[in-house]
C-alpha atoms as one frame of an Amber mdcrd trajectory, in Angstrom:
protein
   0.000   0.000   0.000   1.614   3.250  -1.177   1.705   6.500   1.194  -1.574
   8.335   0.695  -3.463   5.416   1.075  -1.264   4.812   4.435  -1.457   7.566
   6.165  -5.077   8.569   5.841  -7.855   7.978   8.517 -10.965   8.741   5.988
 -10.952   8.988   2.438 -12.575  11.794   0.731 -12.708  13.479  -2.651 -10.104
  15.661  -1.795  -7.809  12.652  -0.940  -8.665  10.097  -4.522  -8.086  13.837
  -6.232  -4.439  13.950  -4.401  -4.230   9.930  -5.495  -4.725  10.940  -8.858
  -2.329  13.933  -8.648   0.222  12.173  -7.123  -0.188   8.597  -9.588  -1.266
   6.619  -6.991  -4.140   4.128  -8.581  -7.317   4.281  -6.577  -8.916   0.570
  -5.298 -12.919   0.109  -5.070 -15.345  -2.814  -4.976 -18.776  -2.806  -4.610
 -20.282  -3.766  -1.399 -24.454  -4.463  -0.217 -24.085  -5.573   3.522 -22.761
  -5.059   6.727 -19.985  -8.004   6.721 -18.521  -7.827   3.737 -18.050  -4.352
   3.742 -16.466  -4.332   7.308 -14.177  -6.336   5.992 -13.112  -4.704   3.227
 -12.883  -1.460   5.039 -10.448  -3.084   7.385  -8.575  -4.559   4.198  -8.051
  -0.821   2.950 -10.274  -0.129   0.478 -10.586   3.221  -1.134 -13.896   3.658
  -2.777 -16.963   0.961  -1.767 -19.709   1.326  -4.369 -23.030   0.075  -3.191
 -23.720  -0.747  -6.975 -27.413  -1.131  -8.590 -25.201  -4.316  -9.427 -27.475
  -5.520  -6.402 -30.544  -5.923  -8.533 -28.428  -8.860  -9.899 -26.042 -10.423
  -7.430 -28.458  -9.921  -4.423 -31.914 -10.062  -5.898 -31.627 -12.480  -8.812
 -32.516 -10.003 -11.404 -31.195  -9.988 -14.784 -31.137  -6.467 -14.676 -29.798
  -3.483 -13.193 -33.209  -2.009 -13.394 -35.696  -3.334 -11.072 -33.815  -2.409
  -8.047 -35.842   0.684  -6.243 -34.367   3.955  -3.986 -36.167   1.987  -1.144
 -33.954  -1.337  -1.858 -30.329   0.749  -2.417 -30.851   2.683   0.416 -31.380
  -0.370   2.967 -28.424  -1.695   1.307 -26.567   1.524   1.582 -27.604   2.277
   5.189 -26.495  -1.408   6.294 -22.914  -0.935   4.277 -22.010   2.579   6.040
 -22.505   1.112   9.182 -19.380  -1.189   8.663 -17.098   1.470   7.571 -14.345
   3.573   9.208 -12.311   4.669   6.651 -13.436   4.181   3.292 -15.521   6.535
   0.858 -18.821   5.309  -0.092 -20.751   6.347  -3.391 -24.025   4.840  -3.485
 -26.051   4.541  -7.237 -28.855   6.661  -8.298 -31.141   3.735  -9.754 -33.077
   3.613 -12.561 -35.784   5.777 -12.627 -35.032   7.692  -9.944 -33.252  10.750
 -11.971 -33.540  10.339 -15.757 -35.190  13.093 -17.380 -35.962  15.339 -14.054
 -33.157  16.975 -12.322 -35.466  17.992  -9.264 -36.113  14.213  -9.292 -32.605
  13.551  -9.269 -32.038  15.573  -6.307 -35.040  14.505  -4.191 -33.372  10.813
  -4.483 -29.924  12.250  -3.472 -31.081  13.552  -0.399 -32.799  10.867   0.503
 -29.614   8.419  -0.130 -27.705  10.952   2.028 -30.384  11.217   4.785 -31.010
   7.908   5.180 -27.627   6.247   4.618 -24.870   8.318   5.619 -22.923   7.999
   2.708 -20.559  10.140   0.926 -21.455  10.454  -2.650 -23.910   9.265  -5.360
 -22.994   7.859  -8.911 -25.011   8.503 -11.618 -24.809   7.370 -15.049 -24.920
   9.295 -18.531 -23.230  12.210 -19.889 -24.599  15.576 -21.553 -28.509  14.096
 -21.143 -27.533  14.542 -17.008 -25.500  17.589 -16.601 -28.417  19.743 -15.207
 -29.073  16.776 -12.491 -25.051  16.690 -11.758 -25.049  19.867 -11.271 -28.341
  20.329  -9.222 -26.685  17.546  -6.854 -23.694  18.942  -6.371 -25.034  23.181
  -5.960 -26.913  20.826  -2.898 -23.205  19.823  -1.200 -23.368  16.011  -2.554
 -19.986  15.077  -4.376 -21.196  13.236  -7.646 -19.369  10.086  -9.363 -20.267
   9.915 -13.250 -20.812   6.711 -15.208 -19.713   6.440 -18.893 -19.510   3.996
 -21.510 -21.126   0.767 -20.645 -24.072   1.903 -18.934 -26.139  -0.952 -17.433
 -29.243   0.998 -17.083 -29.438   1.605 -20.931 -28.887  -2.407 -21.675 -32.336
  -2.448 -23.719 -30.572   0.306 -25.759 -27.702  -0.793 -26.318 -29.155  -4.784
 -26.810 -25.734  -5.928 -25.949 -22.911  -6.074 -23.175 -20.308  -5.557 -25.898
 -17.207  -3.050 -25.412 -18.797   0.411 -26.118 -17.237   3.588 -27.865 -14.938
   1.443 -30.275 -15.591   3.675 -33.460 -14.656   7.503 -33.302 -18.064   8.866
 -33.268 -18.978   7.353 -30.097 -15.382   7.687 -28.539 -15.492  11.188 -29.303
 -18.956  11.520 -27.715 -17.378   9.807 -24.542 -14.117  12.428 -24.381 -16.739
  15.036 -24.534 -19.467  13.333 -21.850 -16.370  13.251 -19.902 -15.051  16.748
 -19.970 -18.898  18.414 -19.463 -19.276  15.882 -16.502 -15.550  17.278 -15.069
 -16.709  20.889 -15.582 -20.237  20.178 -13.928 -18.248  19.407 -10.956 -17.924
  15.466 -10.641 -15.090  14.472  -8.430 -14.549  11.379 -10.530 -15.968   9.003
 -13.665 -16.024   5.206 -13.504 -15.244   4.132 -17.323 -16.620   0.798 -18.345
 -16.516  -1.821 -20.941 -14.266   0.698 -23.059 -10.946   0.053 -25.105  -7.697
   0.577 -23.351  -6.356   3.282 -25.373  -9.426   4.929 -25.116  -9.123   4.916
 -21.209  -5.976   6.543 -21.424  -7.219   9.253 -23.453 -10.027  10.525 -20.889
  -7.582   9.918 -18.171  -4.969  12.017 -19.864  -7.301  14.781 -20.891  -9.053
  14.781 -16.996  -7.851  16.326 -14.170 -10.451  14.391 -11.711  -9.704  10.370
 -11.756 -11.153   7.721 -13.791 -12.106   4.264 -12.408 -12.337   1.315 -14.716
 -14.195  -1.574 -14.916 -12.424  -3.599 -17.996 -11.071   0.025 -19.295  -7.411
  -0.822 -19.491  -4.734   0.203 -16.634  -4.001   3.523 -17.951  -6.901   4.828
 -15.865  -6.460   6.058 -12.572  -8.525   3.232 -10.442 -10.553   0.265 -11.255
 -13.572  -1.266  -9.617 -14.844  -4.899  -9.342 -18.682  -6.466  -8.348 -17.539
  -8.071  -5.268 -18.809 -11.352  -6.163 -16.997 -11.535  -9.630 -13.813 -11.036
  -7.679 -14.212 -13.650  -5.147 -15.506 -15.740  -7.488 -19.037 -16.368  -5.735
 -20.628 -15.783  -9.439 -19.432 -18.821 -11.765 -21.278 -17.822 -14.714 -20.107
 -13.748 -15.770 -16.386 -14.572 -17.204 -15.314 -11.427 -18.849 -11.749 -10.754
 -19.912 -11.172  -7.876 -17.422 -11.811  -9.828 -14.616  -9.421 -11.141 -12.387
 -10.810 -13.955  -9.395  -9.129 -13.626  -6.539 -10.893 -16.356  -4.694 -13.339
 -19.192  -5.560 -15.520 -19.148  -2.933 -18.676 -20.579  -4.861 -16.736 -23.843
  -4.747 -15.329 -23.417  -1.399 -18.910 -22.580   0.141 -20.182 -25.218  -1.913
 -17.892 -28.133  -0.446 -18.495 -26.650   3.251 -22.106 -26.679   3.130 -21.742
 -30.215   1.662 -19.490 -31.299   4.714 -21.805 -30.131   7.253 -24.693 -31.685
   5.888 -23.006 -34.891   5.803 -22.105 -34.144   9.800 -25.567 -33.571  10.403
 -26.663 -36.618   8.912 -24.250 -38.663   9.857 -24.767 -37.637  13.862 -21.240
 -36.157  13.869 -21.814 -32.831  14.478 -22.676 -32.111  17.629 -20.427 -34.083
  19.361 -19.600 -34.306  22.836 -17.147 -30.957  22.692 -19.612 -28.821  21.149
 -22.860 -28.976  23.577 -23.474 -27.927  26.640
């Protein structure tokens, strides 16, 4: 762990901005519950993201979209009160800003109200600057979203690696710069070519987190359960599994139903 990371008791914009500054890479994962996120917050994390990523890995959906205000803030809520240290940035969901900045901020304050968190993400470029900019007037640092954006799936009718041609790489730059100006303190960049990364991190002076956007960008995220390998299906090239846990959970469970039915466990040691 290099020095800012070290020597800091809370993370805040103003720190991942001196990250950036100083070329230190910035580490988030998402996080939905108490547990996990107390652990990760003791591991060092910088950023936790309670992601709409919850509407699939905690509620089954196939879908970012289903997931209500209601559902991210309990989420949100339970994951702040695990954390000492790191930042947390919780998601606007679907239908809770699109189209109506007012709307936008009504949600924010709720988020902040009710959770205690730090920051909200939101996703989109030029079609959201008058929300980004509403949230932030109101004192709530704002996280953009940019090229793979989950909410617009049914758009896009594919999880493919976005903003490969130059018209919609160009768009992105741009997105990027408007959402820096509106007063973001950073972008998460996903799905997007590697060179392309390094452009919008080059040409930003707030820092860019990636999610299978090349290392040139100044952080990168993971969905907790791709990383510890608790999902078996979602094998993308950018990810890296740093546990297997789906098989390691599996084979426990399997032992201790086998001690159960085999009138092993309890044994004499462990009752009373």
């Amino acid at each position: 762990m290099s020095a800012v990371n070290k020597e800091i008791k809370r993370i805040t914009t103003h720190v991942l901005q001196k990250m950036k500054t100083d070329g230190e890479k910035i580490s988030m994962l998402t996080a939905y519950d108490f547990s996990m996120a107390r652990i990760f917050d003791d591991a060092g994390i910088d950023i936790l993201l309670v992601g709409d990523s919850a509407s699939n890995v905690m509620a089954g959906h196939e879908t970012t979209l289903p997931i209500t205000l209601d559902q991210m803030i309990y989420h949100a809520a339970s994951v702040v009160r695990a954390i000492k240290r790191s930042f947390v940035v919780v998601d606007l969901p679907f239908g809770s800003y699109q189209g109506n900045s007012k709307e936008a901020l009504v949600s924010t304050i709720r988020i902040m109200k009710e959770t205690g968190a730090h920051g909200v993400k939101i996703e989109g470029g030029e079609e959201i600057i008058e929300s980004v900019k509403r949230i932030i007037s109101a004192g709530v640092p704002v996280m953009g979203h940019l090229g793979l954006t989950p909410q617009s799936i049914y758009k896009f009718g594919t999880y493919a690696v976005r903003a490969t041609d130059d018209a919609e790489a160009e768009k992105l730059i741009r997105d990027a710069q408007l959402l820096q100006e509106a007063g973001a303190f950073a972008i998460v960049l996903e799905k997007i070519p590697a060179q392309l990364g390094k452009r919008v991190a080059e040409a930003l002076t707030i820092p860019t987190i990636g999610i299978g956007a090349g290392k040139y960008v100044d952080g990168q995220v993971l969905v907790m359960h791709d990383m510890l390998g608790i999902n078996k299906e979602f094998k993308p090239r950018f990810l890296r599994r740093y546990l297997d846990l789906y098989d390691q959970i599996l084979g426990a469970t399997k032992k201790y139903i086998t001690d159960v039915k085999g009138k092993d466990f309890p044994n004499d040691n462990e009752q009373y």
